[in-house]
Backbone as ProteinMPNN parsed JSONL, in Angstrom:
{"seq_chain_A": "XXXXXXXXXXXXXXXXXXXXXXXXXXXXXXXXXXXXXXXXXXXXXXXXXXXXXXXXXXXXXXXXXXXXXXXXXXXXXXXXXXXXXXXXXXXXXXXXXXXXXXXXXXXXXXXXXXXXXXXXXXXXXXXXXXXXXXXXXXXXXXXXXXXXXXXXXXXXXXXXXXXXXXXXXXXXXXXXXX", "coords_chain_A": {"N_chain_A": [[9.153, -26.334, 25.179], [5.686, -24.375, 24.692], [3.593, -22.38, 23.423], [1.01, -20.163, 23.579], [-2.27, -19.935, 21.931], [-2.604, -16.821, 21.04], [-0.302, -15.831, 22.087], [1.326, -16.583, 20.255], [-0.114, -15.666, 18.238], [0.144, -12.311, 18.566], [3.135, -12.653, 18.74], [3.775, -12.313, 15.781], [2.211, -11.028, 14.758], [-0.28, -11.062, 14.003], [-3.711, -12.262, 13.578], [-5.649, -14.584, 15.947], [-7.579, -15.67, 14.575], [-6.68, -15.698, 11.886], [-4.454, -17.821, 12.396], [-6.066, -20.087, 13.264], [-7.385, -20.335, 10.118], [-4.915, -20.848, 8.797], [-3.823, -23.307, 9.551], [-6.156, -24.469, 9.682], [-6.647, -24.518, 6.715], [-4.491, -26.24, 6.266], [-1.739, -25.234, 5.486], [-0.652, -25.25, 8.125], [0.032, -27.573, 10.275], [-1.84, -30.204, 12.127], [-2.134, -28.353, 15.473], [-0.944, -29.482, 18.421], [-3.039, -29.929, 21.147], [-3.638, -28.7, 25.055], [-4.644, -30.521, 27.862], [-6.753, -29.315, 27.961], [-8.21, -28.912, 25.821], [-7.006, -26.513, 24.337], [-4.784, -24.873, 21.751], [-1.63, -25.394, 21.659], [1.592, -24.676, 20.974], [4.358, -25.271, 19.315], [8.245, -25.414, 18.69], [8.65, -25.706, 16.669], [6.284, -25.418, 15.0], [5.977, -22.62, 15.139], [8.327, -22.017, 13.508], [7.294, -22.489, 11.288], [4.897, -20.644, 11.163], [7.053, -18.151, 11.054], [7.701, -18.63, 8.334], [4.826, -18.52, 7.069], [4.113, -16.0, 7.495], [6.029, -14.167, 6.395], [5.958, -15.045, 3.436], [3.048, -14.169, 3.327], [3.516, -11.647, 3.786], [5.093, -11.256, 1.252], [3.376, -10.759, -0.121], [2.529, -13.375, -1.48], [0.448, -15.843, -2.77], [-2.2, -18.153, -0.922], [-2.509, -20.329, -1.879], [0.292, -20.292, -2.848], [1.876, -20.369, -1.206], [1.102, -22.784, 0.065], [1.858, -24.244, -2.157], [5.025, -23.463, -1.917], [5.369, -24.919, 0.812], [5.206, -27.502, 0.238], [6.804, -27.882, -1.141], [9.181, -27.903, 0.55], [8.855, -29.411, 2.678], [9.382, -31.643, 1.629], [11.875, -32.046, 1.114], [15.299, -32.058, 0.814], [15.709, -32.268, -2.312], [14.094, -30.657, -3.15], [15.779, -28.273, -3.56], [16.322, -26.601, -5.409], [13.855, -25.964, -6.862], [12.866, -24.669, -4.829], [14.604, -22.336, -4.577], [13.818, -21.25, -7.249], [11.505, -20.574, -6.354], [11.649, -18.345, -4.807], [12.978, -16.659, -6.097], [10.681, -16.092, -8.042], [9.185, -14.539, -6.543], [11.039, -12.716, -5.876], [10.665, -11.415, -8.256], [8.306, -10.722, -8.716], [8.286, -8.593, -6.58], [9.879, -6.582, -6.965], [8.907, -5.661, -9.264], [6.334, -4.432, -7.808], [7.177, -2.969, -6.661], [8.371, -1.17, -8.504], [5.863, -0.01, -9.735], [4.572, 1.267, -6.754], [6.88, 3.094, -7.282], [6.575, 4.598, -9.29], [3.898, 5.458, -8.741], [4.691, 6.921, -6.318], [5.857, 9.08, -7.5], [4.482, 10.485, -8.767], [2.247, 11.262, -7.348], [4.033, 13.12, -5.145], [4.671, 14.986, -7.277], [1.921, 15.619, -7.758], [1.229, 16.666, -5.318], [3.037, 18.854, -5.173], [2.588, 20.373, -7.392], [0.177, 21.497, -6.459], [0.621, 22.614, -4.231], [2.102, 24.832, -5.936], [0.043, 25.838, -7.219], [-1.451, 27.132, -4.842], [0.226, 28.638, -3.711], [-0.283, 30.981, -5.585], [-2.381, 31.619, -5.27], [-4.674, 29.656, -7.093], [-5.716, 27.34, -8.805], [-5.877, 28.508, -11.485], [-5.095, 30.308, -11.63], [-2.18, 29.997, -12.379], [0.613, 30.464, -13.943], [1.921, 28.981, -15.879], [3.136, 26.525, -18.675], [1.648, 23.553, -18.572], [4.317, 21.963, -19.665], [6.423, 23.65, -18.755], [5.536, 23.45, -15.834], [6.529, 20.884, -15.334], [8.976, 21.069, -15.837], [9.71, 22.913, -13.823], [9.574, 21.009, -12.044], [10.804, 19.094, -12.575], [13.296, 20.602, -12.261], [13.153, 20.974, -9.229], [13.414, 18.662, -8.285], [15.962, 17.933, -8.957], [17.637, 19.66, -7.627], [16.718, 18.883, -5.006], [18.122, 16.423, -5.0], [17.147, 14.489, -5.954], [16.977, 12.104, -7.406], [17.04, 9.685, -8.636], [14.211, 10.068, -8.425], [13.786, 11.372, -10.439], [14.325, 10.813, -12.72], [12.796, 8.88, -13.165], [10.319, 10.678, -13.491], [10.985, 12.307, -15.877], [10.903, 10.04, -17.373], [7.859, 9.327, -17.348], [7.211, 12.209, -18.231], [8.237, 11.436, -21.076], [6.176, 9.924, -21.557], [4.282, 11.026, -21.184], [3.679, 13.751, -22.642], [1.939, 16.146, -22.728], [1.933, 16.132, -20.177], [1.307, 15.842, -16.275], [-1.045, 16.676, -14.778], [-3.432, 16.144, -16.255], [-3.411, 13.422, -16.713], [-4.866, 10.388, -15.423], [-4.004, 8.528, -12.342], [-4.35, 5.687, -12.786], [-4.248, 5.172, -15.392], [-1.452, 5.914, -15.732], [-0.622, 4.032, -14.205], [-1.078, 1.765, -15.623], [0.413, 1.97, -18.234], [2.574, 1.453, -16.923], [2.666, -1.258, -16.879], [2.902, -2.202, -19.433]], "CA_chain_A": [[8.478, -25.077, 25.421], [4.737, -24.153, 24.206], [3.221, -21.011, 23.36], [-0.771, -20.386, 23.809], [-2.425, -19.369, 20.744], [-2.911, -15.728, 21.685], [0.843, -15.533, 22.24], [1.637, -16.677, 18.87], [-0.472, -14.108, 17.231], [0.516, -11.451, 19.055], [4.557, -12.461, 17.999], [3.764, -12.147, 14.314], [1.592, -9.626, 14.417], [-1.419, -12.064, 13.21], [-4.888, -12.634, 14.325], [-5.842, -15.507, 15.994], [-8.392, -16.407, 13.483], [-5.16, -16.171, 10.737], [-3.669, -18.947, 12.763], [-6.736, -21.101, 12.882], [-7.453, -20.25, 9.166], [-3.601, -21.519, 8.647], [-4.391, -24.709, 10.043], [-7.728, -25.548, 8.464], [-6.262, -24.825, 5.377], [-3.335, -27.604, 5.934], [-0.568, -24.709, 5.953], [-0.172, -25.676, 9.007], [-0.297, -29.456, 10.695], [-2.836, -30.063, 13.21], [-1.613, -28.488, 16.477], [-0.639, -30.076, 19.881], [-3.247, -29.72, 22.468], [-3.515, -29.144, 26.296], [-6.173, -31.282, 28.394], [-8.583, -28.778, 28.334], [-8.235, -28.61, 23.842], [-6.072, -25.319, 23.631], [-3.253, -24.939, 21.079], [-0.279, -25.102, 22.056], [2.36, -24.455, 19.707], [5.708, -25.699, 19.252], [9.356, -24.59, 18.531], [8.85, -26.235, 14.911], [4.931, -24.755, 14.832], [6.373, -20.967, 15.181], [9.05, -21.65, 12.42], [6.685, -22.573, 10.316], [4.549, -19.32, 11.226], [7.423, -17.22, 10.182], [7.671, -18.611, 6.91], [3.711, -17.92, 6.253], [3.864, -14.585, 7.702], [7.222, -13.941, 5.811], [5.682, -15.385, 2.44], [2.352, -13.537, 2.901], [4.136, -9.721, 3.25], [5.619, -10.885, 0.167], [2.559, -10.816, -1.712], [2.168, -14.662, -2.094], [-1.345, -16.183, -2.368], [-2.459, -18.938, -0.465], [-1.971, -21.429, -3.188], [1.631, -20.374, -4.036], [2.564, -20.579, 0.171], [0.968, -24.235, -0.222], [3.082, -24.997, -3.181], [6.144, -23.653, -1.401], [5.521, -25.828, 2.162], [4.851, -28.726, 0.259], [8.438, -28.425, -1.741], [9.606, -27.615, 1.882], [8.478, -30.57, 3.379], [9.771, -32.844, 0.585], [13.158, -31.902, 1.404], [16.556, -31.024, -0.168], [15.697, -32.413, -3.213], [13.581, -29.07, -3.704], [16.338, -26.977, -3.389], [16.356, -26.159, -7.166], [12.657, -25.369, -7.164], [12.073, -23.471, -3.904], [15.371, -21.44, -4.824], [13.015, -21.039, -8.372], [10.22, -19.811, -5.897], [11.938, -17.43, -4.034], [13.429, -15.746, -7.669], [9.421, -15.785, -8.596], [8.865, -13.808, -5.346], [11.937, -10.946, -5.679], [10.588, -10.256, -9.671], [6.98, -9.865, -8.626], [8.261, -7.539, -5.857], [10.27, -5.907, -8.177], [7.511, -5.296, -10.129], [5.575, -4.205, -7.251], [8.168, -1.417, -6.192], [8.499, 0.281, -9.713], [4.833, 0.497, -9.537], [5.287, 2.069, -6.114], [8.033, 4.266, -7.293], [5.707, 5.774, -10.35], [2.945, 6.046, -7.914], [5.34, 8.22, -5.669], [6.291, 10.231, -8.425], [2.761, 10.624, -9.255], [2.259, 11.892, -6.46], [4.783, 13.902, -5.349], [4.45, 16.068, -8.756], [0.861, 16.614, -7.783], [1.336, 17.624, -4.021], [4.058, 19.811, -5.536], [1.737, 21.519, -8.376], [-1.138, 21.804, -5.606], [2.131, 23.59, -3.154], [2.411, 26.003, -6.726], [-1.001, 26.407, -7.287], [-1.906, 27.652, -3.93], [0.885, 30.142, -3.34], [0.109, 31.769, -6.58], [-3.883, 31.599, -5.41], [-5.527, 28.832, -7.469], [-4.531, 26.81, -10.336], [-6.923, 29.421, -12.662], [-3.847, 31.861, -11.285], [-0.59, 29.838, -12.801], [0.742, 31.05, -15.33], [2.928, 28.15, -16.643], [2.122, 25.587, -19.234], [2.327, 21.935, -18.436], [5.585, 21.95, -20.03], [7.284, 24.397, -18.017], [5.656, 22.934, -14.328], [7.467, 19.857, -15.858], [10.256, 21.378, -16.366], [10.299, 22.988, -12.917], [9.121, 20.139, -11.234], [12.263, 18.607, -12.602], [14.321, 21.372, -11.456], [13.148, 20.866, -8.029], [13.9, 17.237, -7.714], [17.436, 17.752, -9.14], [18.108, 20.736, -6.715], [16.788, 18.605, -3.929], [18.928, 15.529, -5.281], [16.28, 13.187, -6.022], [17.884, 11.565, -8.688], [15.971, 8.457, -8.866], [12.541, 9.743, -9.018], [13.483, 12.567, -11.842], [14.476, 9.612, -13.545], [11.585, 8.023, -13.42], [9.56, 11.656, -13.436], [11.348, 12.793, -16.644], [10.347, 8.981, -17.936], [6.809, 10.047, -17.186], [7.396, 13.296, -18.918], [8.446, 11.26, -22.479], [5.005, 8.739, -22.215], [3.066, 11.849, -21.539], [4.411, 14.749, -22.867], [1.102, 16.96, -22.452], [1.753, 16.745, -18.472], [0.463, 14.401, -15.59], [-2.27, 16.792, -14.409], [-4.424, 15.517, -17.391], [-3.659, 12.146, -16.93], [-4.87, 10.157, -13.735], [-2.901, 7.705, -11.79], [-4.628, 4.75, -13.203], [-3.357, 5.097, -16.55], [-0.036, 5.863, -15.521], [0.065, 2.45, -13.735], [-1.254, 0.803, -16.458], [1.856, 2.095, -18.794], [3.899, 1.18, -16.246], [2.735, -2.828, -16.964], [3.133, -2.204, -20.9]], "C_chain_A": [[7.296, -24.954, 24.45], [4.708, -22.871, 24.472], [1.709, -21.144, 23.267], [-1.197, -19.704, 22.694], [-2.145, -17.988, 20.483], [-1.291, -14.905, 21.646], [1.577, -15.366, 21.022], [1.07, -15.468, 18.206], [0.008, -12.991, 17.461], [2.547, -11.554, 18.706], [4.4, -12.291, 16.971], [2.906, -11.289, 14.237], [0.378, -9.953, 13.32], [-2.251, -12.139, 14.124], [-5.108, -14.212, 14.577], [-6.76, -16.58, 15.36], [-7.896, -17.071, 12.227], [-4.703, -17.464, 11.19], [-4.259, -20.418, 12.518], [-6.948, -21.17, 11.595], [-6.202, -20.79, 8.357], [-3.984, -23.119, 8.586], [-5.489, -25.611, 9.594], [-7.603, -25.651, 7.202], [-5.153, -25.634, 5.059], [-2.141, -26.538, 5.53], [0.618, -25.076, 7.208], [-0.458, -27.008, 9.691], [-1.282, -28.693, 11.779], [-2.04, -29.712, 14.852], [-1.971, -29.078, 17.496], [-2.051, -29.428, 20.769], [-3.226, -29.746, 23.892], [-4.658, -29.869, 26.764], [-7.193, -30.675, 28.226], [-9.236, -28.121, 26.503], [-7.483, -27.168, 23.774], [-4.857, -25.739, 23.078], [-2.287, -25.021, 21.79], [0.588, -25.667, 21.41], [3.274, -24.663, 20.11], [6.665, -24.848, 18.61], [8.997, -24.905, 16.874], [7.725, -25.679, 13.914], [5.351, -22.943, 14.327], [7.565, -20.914, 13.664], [8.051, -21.957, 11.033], [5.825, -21.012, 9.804], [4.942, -18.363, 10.71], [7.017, -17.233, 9.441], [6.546, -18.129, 6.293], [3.97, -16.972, 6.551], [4.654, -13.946, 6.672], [6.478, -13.852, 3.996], [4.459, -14.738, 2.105], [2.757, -12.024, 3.114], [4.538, -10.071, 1.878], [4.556, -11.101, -1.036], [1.931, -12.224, -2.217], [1.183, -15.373, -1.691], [-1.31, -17.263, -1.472], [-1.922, -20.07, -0.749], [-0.364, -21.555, -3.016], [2.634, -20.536, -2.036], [2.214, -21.744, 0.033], [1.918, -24.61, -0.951], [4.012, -25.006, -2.271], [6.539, -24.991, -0.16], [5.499, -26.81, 1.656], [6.317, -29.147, -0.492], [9.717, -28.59, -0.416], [9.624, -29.016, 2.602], [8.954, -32.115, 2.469], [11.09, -32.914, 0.953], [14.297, -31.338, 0.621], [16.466, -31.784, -1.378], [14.836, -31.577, -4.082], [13.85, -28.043, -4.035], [16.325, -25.885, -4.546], [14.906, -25.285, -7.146], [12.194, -24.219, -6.403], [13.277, -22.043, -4.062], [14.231, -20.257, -6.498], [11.689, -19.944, -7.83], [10.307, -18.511, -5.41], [12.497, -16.214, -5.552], [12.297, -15.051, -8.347], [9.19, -14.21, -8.039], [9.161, -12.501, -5.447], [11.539, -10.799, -7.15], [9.201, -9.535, -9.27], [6.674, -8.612, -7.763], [8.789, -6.49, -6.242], [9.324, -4.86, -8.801], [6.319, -4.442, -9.016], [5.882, -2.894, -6.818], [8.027, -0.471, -7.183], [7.369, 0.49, -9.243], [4.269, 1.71, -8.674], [5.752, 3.437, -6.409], [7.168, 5.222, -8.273], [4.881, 6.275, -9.21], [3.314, 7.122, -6.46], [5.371, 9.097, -6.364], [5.445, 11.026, -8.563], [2.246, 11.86, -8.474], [2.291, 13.088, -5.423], [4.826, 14.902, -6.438], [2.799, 16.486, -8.143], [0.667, 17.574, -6.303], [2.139, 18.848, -4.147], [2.986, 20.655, -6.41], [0.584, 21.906, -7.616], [-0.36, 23.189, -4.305], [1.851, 24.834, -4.414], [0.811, 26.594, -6.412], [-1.364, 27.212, -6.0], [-0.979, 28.841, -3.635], [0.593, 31.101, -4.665], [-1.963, 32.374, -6.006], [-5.087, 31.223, -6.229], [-4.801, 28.37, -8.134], [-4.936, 27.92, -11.51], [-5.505, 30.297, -12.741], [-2.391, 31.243, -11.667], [-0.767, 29.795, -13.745], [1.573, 29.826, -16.556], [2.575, 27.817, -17.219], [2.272, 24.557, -18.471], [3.627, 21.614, -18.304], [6.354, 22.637, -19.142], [7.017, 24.221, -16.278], [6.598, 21.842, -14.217], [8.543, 20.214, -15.758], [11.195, 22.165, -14.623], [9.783, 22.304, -12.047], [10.318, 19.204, -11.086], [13.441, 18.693, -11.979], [14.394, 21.303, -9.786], [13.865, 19.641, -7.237], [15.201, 17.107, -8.238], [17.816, 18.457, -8.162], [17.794, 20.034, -4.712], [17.5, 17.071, -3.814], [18.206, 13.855, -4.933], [16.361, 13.014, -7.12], [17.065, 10.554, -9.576], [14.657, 9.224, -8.951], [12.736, 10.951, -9.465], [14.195, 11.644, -12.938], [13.24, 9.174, -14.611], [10.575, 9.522, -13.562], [9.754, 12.12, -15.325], [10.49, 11.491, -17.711], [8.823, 9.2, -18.621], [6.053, 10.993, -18.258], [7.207, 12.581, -20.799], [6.771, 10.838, -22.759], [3.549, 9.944, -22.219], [3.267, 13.197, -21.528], [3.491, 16.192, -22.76], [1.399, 17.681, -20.951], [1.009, 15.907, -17.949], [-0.375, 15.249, -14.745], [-3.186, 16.176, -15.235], [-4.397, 13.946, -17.402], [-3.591, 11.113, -15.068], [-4.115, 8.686, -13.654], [-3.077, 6.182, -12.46], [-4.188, 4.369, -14.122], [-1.793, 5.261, -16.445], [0.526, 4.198, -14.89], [-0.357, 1.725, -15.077], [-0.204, 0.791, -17.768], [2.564, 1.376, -18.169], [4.294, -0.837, -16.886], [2.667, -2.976, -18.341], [4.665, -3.037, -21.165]], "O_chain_A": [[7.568, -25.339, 23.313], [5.363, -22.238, 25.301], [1.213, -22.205, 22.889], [-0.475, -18.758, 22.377], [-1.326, -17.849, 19.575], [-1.104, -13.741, 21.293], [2.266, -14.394, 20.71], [1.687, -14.508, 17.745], [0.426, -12.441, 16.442], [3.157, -10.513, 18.465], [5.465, -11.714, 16.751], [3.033, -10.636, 13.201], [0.127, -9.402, 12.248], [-1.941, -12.117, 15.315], [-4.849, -15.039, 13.702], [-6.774, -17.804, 15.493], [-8.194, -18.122, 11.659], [-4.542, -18.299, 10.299], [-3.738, -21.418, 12.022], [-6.744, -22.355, 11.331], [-6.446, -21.192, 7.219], [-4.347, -23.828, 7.647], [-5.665, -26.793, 9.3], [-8.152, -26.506, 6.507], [-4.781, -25.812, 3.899], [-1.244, -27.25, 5.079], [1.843, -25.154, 7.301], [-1.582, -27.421, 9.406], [-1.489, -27.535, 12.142], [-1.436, -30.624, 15.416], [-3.165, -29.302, 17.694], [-1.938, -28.227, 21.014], [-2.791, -30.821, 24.305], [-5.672, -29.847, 26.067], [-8.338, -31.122, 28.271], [-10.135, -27.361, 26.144], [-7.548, -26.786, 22.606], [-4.064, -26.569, 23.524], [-2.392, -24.419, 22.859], [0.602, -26.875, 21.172], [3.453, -24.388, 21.296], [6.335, -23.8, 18.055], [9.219, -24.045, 16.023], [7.831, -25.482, 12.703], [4.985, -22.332, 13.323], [7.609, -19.94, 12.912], [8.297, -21.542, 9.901], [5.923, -20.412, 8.733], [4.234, -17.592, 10.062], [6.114, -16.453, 9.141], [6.658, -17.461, 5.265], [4.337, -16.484, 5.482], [4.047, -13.131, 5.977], [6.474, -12.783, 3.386], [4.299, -14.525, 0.903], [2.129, -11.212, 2.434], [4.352, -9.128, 1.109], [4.673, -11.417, -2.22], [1.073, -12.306, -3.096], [0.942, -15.595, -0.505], [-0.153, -17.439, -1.09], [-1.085, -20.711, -0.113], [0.214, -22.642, -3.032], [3.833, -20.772, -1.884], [3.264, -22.313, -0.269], [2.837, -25.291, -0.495], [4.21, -26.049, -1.648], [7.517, -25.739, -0.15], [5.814, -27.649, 2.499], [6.847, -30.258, -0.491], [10.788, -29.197, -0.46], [10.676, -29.498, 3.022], [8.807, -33.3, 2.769], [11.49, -34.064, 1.136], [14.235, -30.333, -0.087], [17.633, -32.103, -1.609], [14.761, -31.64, -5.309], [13.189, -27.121, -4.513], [16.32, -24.655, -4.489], [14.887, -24.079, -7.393], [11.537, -23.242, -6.764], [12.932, -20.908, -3.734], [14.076, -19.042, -6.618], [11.122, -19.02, -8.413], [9.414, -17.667, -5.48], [12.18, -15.028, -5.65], [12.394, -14.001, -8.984], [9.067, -13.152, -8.655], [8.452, -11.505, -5.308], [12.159, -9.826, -7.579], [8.925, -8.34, -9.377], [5.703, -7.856, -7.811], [8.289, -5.406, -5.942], [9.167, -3.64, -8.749], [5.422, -3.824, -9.588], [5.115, -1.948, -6.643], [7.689, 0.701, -7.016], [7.398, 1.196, -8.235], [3.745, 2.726, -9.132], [5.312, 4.522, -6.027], [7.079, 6.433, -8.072], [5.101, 7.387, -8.73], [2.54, 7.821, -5.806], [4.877, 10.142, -5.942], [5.606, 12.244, -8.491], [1.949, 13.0, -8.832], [1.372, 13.769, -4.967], [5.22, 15.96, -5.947], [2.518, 17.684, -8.099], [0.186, 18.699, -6.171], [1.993, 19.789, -3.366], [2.598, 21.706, -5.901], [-0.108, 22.758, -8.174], [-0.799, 24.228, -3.811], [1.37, 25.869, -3.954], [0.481, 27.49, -5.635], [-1.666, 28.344, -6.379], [-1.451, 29.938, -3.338], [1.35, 32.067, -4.748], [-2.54, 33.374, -6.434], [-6.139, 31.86, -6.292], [-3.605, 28.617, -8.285], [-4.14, 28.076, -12.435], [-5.012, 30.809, -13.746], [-1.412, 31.9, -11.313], [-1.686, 29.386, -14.455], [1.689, 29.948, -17.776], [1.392, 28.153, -17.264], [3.125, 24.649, -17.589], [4.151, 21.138, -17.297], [7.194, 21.878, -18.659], [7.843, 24.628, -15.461], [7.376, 21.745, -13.268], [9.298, 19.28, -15.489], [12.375, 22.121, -14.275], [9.42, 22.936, -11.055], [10.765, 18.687, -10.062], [14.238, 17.906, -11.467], [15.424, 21.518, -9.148], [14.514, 19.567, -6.194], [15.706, 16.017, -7.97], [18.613, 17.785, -7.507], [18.303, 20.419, -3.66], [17.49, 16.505, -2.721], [18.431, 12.837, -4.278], [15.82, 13.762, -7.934], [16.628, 10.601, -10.726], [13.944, 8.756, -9.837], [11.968, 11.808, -9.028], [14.531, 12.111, -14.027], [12.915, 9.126, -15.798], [9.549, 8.993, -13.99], [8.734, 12.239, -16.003], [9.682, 11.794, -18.588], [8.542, 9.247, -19.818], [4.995, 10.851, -18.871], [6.38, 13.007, -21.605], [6.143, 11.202, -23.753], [2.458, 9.918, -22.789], [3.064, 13.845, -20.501], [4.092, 17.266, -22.71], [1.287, 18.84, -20.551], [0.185, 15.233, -18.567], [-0.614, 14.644, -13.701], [-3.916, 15.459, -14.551], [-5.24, 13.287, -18.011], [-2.819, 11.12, -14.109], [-3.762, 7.952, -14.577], [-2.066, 5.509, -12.659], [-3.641, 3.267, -14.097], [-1.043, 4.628, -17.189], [1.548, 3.532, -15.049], [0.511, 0.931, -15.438], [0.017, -0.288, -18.319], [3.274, 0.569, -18.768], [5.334, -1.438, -17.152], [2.294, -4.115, -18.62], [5.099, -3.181, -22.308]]}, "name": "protein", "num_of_chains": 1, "seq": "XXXXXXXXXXXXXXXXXXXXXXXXXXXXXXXXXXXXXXXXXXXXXXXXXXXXXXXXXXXXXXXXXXXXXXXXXXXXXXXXXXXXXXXXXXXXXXXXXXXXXXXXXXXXXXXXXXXXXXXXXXXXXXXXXXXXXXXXXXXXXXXXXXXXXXXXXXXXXXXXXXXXXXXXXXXXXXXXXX"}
């Protein structure tokens, strides 16, 4: 069984330029053509496909999907290394989530103090300090049993104890990679 280029992209949810761009970059072997030069892709072509598609959601460059196919293609005497690759993979995503998770928090706390500010009729018009939106910004996310991100909110709270209107998101990620 073959698949027509077109077909392929459209299962992975890839452009057909991705596919050729696969291919010219030696990701992928040179595919099968029909008489008239169209692709046509194989059962062994498409598993390969996953794996890039698979390997680029997870963040991994060009390069580091090369490395992997080429420990891939060596065989089970890789198992050690590509097990090594895949361990690389779940820290940097790891790492990619907290980030994430602050930048929810982040977030969330300011759509929430923009929610106060406006029912009170500006921010000029709340009366709180910092400290005490903090404090019921806290209260909110315990009362609505968001556990995890008053965790990480309260966290927040220690590295910037002024309050995270004053401090913009940029710097908060850049703590985060301290």
């Amino acid at each position: 069984m073959t698949e027509s280029i077109g077909a392929v992209a459209k299962k992975f949810g890839v452009t057909i330029s991705q596919l050729r761009f696969y291919e010219k970059e030696g990701l992928l072997p040179p595919i099968k053509r029909d008489a008239a030069g169209r692709r046509q892709y194989q059962t062994c072509d498409l598993a390969l496909i996953q794996q890039i598609v698979n390997l680029k959601r997870s963040n991994a460059s060009l390069e580091e999907i090369a490395k992997f196919l080429d420990l891939y293609r060596a065989g089970a005497a890789t198992l050690g290394a590509r097990a090594h690759f895949f361990a690389d993979q779940t820290a940097k995503l790891d790492a990619q989530l907290a980030k994430l998770q602050t930048t929810k928090v982040y977030v969330q706390y300011k759509h929430w103090y923009y929610d106060q500010a406006q029912a009170v009729g500006g921010v000029a018009e709340l009366t709180a300090t910092q400290c005490e939106l903090g404090d019921q910004f806290a209260a909110y996310l315990r009362l609505t049993g968001q556990s995890e991100s008053l965790a990480l909110f309260q966290q927040l709270l220690r590295r910037y104890p002024a309050g995270l209107c004053a401090v913009d998101l940029d710097t908060v990620l850049v703590g985060e990679t301290n």
